[in-house]
DOKOL-295653 format. One record per residue (C-alpha): x, y, z; residue number from 1. Coordinates in steps of 0.2 Angstrom, whole numbers, plus 5000, padded with zeros to 4 digits. Example, Ala and Ser with C-alpha at 12.3 -4.5 7.8 and 13.67 -1.06 7.14 Angstrom:
2
+------+-------+------+------+
! east ! north !   up ! resi !
+------+-------+------+------+
! 5062 !  4978 ! 5039 !    1 !
! 5068 !  4995 ! 5036 !    2 !
+------+-------+------+------+
***
This chain:
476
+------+-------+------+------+
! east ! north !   up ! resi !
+------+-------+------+------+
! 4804 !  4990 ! 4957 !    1 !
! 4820 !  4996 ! 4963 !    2 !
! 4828 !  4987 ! 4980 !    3 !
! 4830 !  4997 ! 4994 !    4 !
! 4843 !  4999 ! 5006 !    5 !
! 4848 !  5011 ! 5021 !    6 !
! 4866 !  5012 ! 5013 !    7 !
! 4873 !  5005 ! 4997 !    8 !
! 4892 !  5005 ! 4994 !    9 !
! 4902 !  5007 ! 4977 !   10 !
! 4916 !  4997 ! 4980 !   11 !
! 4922 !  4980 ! 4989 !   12 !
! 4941 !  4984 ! 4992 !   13 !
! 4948 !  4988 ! 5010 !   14 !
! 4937 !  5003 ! 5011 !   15 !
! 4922 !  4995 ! 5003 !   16 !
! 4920 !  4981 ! 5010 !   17 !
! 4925 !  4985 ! 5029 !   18 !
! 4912 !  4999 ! 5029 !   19 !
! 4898 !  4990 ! 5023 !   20 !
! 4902 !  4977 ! 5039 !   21 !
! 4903 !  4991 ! 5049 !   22 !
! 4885 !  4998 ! 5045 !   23 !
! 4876 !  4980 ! 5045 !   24 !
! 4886 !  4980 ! 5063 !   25 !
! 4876 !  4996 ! 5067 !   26 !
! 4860 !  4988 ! 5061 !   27 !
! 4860 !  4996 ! 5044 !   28 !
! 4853 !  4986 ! 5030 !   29 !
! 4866 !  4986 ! 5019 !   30 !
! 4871 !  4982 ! 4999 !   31 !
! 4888 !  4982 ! 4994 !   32 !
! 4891 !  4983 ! 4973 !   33 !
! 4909 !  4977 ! 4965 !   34 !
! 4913 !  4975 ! 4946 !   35 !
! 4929 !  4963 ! 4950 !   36 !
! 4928 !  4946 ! 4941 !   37 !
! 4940 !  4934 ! 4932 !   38 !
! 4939 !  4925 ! 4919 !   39 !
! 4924 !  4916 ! 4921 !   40 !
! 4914 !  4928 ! 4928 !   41 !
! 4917 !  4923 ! 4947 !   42 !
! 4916 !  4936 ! 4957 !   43 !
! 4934 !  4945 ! 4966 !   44 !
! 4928 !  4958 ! 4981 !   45 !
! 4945 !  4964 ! 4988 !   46 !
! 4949 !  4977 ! 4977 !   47 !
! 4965 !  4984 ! 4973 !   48 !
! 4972 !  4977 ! 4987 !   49 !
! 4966 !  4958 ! 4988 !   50 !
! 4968 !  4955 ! 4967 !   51 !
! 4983 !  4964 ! 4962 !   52 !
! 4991 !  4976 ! 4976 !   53 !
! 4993 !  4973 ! 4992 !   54 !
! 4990 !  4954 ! 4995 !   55 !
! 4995 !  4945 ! 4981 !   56 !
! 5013 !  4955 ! 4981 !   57 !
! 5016 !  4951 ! 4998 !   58 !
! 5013 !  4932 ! 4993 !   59 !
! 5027 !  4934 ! 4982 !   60 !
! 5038 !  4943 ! 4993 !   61 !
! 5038 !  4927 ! 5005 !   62 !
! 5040 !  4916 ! 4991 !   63 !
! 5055 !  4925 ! 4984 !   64 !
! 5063 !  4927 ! 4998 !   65 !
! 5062 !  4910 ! 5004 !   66 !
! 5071 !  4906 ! 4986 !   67 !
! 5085 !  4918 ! 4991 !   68 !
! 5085 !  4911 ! 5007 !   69 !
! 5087 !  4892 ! 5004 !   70 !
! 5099 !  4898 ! 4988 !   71 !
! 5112 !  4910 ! 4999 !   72 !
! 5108 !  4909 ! 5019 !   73 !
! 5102 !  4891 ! 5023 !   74 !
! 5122 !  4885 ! 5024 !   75 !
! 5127 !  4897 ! 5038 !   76 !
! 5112 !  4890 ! 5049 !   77 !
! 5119 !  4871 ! 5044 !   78 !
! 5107 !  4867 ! 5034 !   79 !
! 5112 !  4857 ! 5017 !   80 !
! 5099 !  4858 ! 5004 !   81 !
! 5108 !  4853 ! 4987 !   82 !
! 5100 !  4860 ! 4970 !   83 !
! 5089 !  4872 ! 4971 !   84 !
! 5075 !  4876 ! 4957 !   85 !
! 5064 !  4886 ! 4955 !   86 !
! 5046 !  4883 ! 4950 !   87 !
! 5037 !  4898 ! 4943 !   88 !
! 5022 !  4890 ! 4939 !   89 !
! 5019 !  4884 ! 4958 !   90 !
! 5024 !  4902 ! 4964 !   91 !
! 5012 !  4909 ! 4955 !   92 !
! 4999 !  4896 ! 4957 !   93 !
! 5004 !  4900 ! 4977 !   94 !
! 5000 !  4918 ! 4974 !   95 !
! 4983 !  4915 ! 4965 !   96 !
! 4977 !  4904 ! 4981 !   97 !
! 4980 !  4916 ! 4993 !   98 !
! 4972 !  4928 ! 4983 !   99 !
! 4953 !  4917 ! 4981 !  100 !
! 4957 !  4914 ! 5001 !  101 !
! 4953 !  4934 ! 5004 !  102 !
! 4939 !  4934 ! 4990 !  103 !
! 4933 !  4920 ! 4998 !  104 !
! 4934 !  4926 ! 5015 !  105 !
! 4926 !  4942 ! 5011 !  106 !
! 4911 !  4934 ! 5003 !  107 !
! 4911 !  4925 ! 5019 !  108 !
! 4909 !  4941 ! 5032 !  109 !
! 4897 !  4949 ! 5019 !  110 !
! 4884 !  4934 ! 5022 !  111 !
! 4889 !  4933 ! 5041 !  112 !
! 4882 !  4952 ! 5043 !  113 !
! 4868 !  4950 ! 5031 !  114 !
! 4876 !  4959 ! 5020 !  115 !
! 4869 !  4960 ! 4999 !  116 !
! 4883 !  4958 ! 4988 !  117 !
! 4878 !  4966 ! 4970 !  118 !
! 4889 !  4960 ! 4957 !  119 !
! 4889 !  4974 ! 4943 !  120 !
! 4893 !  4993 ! 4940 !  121 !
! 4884 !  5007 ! 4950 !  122 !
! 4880 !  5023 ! 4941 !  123 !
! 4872 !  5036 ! 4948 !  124 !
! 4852 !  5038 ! 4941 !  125 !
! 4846 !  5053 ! 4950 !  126 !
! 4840 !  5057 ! 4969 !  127 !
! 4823 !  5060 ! 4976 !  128 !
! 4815 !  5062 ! 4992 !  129 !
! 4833 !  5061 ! 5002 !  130 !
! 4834 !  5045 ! 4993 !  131 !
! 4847 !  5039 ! 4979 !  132 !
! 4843 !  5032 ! 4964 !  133 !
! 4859 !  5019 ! 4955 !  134 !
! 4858 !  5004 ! 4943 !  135 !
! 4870 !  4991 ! 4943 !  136 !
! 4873 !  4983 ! 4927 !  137 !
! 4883 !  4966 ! 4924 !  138 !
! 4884 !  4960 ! 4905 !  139 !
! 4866 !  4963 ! 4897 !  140 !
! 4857 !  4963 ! 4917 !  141 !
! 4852 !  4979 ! 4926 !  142 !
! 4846 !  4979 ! 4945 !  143 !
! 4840 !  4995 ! 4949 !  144 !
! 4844 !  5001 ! 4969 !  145 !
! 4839 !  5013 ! 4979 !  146 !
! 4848 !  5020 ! 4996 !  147 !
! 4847 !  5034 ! 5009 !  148 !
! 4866 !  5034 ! 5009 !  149 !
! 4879 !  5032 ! 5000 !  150 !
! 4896 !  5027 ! 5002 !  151 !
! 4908 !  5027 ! 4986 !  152 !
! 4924 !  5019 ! 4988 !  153 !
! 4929 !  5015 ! 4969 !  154 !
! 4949 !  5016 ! 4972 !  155 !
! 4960 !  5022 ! 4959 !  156 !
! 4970 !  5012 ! 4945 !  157 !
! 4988 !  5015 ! 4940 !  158 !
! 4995 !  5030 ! 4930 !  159 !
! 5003 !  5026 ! 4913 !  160 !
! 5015 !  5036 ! 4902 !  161 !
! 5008 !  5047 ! 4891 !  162 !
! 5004 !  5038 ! 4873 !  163 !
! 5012 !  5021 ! 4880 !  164 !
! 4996 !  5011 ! 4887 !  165 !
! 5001 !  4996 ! 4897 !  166 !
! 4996 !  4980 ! 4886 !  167 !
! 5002 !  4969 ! 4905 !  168 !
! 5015 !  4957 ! 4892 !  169 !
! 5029 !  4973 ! 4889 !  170 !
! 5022 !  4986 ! 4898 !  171 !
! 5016 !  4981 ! 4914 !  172 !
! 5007 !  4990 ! 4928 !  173 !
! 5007 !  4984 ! 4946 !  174 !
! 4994 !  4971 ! 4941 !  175 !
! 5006 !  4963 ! 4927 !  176 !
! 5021 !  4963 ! 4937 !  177 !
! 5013 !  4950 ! 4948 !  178 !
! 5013 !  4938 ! 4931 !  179 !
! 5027 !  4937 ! 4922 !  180 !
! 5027 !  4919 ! 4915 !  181 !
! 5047 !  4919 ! 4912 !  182 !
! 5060 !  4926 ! 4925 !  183 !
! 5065 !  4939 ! 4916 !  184 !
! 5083 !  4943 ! 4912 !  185 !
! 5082 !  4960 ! 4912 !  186 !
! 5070 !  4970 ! 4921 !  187 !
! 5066 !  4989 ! 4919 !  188 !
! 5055 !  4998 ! 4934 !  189 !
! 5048 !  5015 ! 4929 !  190 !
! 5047 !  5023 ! 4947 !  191 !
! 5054 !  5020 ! 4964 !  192 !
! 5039 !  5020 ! 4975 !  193 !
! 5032 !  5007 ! 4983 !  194 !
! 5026 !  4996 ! 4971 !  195 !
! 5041 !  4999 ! 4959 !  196 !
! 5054 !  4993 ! 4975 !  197 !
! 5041 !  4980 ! 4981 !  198 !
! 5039 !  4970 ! 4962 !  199 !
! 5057 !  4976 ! 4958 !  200 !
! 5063 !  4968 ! 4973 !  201 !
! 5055 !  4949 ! 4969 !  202 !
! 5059 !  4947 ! 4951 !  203 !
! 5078 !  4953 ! 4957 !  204 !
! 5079 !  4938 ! 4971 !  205 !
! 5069 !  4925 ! 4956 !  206 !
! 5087 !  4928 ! 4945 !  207 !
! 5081 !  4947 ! 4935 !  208 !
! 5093 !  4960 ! 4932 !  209 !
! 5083 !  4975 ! 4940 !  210 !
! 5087 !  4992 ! 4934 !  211 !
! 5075 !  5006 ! 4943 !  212 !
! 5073 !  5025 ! 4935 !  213 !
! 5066 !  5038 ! 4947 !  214 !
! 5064 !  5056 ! 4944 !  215 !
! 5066 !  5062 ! 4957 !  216 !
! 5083 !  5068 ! 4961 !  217 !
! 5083 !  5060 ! 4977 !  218 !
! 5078 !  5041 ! 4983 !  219 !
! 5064 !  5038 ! 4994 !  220 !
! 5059 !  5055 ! 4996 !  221 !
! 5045 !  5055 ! 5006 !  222 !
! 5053 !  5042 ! 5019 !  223 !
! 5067 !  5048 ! 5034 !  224 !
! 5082 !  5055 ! 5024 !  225 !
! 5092 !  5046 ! 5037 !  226 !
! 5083 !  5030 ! 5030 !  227 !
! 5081 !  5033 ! 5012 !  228 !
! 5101 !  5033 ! 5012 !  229 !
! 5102 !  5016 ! 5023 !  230 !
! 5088 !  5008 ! 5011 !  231 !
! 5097 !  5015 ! 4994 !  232 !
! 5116 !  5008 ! 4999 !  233 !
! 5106 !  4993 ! 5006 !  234 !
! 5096 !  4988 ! 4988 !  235 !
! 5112 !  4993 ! 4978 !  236 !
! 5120 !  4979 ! 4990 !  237 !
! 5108 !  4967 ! 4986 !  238 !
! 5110 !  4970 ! 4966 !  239 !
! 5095 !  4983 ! 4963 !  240 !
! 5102 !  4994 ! 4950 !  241 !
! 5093 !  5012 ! 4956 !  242 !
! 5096 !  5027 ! 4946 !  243 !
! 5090 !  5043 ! 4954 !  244 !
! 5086 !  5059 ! 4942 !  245 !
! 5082 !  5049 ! 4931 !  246 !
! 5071 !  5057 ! 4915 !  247 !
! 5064 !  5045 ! 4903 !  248 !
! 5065 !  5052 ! 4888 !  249 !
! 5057 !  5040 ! 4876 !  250 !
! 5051 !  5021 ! 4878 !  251 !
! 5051 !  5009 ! 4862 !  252 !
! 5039 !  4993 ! 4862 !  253 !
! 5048 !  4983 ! 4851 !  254 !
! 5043 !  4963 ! 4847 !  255 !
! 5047 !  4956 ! 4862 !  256 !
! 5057 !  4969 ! 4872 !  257 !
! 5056 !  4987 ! 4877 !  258 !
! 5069 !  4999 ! 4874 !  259 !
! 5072 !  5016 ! 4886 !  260 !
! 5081 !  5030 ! 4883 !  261 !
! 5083 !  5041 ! 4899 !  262 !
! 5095 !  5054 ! 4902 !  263 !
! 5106 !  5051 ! 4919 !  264 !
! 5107 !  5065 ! 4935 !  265 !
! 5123 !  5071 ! 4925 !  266 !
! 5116 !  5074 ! 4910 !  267 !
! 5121 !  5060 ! 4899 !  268 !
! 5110 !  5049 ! 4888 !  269 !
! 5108 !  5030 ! 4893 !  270 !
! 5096 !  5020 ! 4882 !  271 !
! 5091 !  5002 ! 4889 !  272 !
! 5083 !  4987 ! 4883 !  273 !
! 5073 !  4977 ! 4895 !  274 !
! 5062 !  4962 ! 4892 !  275 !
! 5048 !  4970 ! 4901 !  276 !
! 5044 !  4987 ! 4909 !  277 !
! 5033 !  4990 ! 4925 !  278 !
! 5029 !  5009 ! 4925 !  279 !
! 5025 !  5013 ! 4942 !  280 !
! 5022 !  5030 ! 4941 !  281 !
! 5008 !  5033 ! 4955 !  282 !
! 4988 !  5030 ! 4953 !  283 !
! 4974 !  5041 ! 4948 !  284 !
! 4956 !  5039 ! 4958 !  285 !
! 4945 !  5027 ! 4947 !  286 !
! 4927 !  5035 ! 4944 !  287 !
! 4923 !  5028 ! 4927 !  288 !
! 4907 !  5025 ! 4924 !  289 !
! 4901 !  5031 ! 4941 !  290 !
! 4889 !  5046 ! 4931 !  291 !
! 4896 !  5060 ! 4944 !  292 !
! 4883 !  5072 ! 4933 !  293 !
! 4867 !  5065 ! 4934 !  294 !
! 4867 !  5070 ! 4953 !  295 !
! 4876 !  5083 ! 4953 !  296 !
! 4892 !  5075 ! 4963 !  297 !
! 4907 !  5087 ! 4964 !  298 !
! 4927 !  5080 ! 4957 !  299 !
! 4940 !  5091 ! 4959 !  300 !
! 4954 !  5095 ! 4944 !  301 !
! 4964 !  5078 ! 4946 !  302 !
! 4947 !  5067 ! 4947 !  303 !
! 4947 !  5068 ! 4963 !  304 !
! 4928 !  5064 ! 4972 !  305 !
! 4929 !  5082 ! 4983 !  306 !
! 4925 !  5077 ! 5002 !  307 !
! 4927 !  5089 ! 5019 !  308 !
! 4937 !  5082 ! 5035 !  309 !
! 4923 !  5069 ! 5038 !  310 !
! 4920 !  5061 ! 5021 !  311 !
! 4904 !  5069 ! 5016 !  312 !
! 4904 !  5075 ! 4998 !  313 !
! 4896 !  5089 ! 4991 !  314 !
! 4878 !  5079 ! 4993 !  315 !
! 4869 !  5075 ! 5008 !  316 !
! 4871 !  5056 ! 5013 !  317 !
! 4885 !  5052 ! 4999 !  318 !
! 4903 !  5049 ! 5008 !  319 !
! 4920 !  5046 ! 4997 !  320 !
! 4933 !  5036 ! 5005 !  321 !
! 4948 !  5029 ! 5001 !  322 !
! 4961 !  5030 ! 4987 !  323 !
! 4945 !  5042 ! 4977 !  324 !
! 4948 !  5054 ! 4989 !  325 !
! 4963 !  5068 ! 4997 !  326 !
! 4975 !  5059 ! 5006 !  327 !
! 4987 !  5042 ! 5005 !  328 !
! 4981 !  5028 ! 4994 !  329 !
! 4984 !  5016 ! 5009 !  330 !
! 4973 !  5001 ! 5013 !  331 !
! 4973 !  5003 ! 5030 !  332 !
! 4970 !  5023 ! 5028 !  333 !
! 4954 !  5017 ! 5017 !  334 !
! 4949 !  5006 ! 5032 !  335 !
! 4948 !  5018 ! 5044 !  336 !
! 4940 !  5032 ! 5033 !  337 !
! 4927 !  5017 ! 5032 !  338 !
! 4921 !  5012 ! 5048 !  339 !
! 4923 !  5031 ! 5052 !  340 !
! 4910 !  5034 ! 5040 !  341 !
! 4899 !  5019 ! 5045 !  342 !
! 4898 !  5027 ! 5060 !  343 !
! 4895 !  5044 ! 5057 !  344 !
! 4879 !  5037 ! 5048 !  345 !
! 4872 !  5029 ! 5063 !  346 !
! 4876 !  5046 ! 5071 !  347 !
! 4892 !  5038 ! 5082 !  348 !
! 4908 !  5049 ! 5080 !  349 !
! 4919 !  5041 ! 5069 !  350 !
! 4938 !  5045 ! 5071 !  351 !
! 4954 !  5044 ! 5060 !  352 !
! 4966 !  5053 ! 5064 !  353 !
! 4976 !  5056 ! 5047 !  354 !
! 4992 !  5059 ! 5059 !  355 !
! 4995 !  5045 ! 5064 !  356 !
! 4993 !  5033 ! 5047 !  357 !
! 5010 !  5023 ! 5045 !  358 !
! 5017 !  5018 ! 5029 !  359 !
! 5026 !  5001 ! 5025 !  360 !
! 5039 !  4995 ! 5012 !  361 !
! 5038 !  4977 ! 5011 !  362 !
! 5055 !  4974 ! 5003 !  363 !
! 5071 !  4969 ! 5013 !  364 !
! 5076 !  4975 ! 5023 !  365 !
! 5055 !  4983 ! 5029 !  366 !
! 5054 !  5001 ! 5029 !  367 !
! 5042 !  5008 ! 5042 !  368 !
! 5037 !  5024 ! 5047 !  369 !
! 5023 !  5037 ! 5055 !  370 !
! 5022 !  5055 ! 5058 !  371 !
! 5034 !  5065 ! 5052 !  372 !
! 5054 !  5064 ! 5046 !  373 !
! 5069 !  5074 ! 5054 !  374 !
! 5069 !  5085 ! 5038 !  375 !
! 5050 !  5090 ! 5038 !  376 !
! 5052 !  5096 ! 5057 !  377 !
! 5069 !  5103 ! 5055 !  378 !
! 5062 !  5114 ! 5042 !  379 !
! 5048 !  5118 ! 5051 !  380 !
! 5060 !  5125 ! 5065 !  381 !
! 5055 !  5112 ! 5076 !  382 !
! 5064 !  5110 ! 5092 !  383 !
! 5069 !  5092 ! 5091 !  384 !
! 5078 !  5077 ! 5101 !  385 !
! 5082 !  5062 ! 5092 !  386 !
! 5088 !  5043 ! 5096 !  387 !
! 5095 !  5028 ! 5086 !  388 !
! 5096 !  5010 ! 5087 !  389 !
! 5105 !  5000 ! 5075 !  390 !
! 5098 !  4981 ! 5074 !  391 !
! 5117 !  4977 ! 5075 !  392 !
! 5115 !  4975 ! 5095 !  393 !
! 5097 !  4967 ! 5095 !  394 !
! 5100 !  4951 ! 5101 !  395 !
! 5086 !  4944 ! 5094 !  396 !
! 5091 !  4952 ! 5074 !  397 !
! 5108 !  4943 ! 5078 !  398 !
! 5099 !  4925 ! 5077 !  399 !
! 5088 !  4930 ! 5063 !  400 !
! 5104 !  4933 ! 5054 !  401 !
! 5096 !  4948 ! 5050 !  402 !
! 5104 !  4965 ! 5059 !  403 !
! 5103 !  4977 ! 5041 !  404 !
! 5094 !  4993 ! 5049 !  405 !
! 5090 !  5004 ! 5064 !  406 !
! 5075 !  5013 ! 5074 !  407 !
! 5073 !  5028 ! 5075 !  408 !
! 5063 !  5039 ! 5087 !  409 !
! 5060 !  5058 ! 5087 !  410 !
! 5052 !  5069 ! 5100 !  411 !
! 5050 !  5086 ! 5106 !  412 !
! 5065 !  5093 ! 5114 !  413 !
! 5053 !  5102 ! 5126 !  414 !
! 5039 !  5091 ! 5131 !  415 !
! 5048 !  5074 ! 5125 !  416 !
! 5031 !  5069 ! 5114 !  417 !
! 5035 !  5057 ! 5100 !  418 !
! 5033 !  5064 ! 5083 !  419 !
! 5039 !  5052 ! 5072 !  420 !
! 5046 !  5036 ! 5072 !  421 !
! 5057 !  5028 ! 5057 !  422 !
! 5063 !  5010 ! 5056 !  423 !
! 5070 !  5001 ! 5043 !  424 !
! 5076 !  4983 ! 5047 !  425 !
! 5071 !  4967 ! 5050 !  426 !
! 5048 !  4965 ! 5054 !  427 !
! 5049 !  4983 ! 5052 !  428 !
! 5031 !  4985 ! 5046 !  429 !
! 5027 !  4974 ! 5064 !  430 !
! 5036 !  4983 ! 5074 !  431 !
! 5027 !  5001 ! 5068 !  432 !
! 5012 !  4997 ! 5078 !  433 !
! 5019 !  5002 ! 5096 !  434 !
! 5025 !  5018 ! 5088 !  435 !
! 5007 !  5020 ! 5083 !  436 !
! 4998 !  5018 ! 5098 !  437 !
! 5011 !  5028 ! 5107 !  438 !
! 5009 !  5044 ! 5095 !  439 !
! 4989 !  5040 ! 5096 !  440 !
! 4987 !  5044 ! 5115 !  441 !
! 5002 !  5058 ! 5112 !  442 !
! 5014 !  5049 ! 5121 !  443 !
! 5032 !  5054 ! 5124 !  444 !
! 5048 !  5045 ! 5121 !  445 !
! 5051 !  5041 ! 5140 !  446 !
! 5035 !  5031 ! 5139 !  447 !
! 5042 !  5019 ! 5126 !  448 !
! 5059 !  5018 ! 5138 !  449 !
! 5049 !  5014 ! 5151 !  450 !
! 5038 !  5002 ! 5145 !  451 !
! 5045 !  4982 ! 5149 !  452 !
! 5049 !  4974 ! 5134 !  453 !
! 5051 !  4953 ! 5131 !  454 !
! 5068 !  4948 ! 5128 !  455 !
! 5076 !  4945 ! 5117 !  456 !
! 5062 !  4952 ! 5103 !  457 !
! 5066 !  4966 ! 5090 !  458 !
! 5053 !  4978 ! 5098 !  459 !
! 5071 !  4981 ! 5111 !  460 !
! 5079 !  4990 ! 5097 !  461 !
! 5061 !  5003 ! 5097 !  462 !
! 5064 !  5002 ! 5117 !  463 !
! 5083 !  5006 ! 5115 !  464 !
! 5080 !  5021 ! 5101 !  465 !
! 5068 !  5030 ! 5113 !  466 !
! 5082 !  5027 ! 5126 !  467 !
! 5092 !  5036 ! 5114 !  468 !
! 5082 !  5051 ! 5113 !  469 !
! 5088 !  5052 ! 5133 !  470 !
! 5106 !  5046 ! 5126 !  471 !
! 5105 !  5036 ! 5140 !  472 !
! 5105 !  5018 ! 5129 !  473 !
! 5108 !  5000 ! 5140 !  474 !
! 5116 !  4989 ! 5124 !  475 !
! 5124 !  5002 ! 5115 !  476 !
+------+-------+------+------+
***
């Protein structure tokens, strides 16, 4: 006999899991189903995110830059510290613990709210009488369930190149890159997003000759073109080799390194061995065995679970959120669109408002932004005011020892709302927050100027930037 629940979600990673807490909250008797396990079958909730995105990089980015610390900043603060040596294995071993912390800790909130945690893959069975019909299998066991709603929030997994699959030893995805046994000594990066910066930027500081090939004829594209040109002289500073306009022509695994021929922005033909290669090319949504068919469920032509501006799918009662669904494949983004959803069941008005969803760069210096760059409302015909800040004349980034970057603020020339913010710099992905707010309750630059800020912090240089706007800044 089939277990029934008021809502069952696909899926324990950021949106997952954070709905399903939301609906016990709202007294919803709830089941959440994930596939994740390791090794020995224990189980991983977190997603994407907690296993190999989002937590597990960021583990690394602390460690490695503490080794680039101690090796090249320690002696201006007077601190002697002799050899240093670096220790792979406890790196790693570092990364792994803070990873079971989040599993662990997410285990945890599911039993707090009551929450039943299915340990299998959902499919789809059928529907009848308003209800849903799924079976979850793991190895040679099937559960069979039965929900009045459904939330799916199965993710996505990484793009590969075509006809080069990733075997995670040569060719490495996101989920690789986190576990290179050996500092390599020559690193190729297929792809200067997030993840391609982010992972190129820790085996860099850990001793790797990083090269990284982007397409795109410009860097950073979707960031502040006032940024993007900061962040590029800053990386190429710091020894990441970027190549912009970059077109991969063909990719060789060989033995034990891979070879990449690509032809340059003029035109000439460059081909380069690595020891490994991460292809960070973007992610696709991850339905696989999810049996869309058997109800009926609607994708669109990239795979896409199809969704309105509330989440609902095609089907009464089943909701998408998350990376499956139209938008930015962001944590937080998922998040919202899940307690939003929670909501919306107990017939609450969830909100997100997809304005207003920052985007972070955790390399260094942090790149940080929300709402939209000079160029987007400049082509848009937008009438505009804008104001910088450069951390150079933050007190506070002066004893850091770390004054690479600015903040930037843009509002409307008319009505002095803020429209977008853009900071790259020291605790950048920190500092975002206030913009955030501010642009939630459609606040304006002055309001930002006005507001007292402690001294000495970095949040002055944000104060500063909307003083700016006015060109009326105080340390400047």
């Amino acid at each position: 006999m089939a277990k029934e629940f008021d809502v069952v979600v696909i899926g324990a990673g950021p949106g997952g899991y954070i709905a399903a807490i939301r609906a016990a909250q709202l007294g919803k008797k709830v089941a959440c189903v994930d596939a994740w396990v390791d090794l020995d079958g224990k189980p991983k909730p977190g997603g994407t995110c907690t296993n190999v995105g989002c937590i597990p990089s960021k583990a690394l980015l602390q460690s490695s830059e503490h080794y680039e610390q101690a090796q090249m900043h320690f002696a201006e603060h007077g601190i002697e510290v002799g050899s240093i040596k670096l220790k792979l294995d406890t790196l790693l071993g570092r990364k792994n613990t803070v990873v079971d912390q989040n599993n662990q800790g997410i285990q945890f909130l599911f039993k707090k709210n009551k929450i039943e945690f299915i340990v299998g893959t959902a499919q789809f069975v059928g529907a009848e009488n308003n209800r849903y019909k799924l079976s979850v299998s793991a190895g040679e066991k099937t559960i069979e369930i039965d929900a009045e709603h459904v939330i799916i929030a199965t993710g996505s997994e990484p793009r590969a190149l075509p006809d080069l699959p990733f075997d995670e030893k040569l060719v490495l995805s996101n989920a690789g890159a986190l576990d290179i046994p050996a500092v390599p000594k020559k690193l190729g990066v297929i792809g200067a997003g997030v993840i391609g910066l982010e992972l190129g930027s820790v085996w860099r500081r850990l001793g790797a000759e990083v090269t990284v090939l982007e397409a795109m004829p410009e860097f950073l594209a979707v960031a502040d073109a006032q940024v993007a040109k900061e962040a590029k002289k800053v990386f190429a500073k710091q020894g990441l080799n970027i190549e912009v306009g970059a077109k991969v022509e063909n990719v060789k695994v060989n033995d034990k390194s891979v070879t990449v021929t690509y032809k340059t922005a003029k035109d000439e033909e460059v081909s380069a061995e690595f020891d490994h290669l991460i292809v960070s090319i973007g992610r696709i949504p991850f339905t696989k065995g999810l049996n869309p068919e058997a109800v009926g469920l609607k994708l669109d032509q990239r795979g896409f679970i199809e969704v309105n501006e509330e989440c609902q799918t095609n089907l009464p009662n089943v909701w998408a959120v998350g990376d499956v669904v139209r938008g930015p494949m962001l944590a937080h983004k998922a998040e919202e669109e899940g307690v939003a959803v929670a909501e919306r069941i107990a017939g609450q008005h969830g909100h997100v408002n997809y304005n207003t969803i920052p985007s972070v760069l955790y390399t260094s210096p942090e790149i940080a932004w929300v709402g939209a760059t000079e160029q987007q409302l400049k082509k848009d015909k937008r009438e505009i005011k804008v104001g910088t800040f450069p951390f150079m004349a933050n007190g506070r980034a002066r004893a850091l020892g770390d004054t690479t970057g600015f903040a930037k603020v843009i509002a409307d020339k008319n009505t002095d709302e803020v429209l977008g913010v853009h900071i790259i710099g020291p605790m950048a992905s920190e500092l975002i927050a206030e913009a955030v707010t501010i642009m939630e309750f459609k606040g304006a630059a002055e309001d930002i100027a006005r507001i007292c800020h402690a001294h000495p912090t970095l949040s002055e240089a944000v104060k500063e930037a909307a003083l700016a706007v006015d060109k009326r800044t105080l340390n400047l």
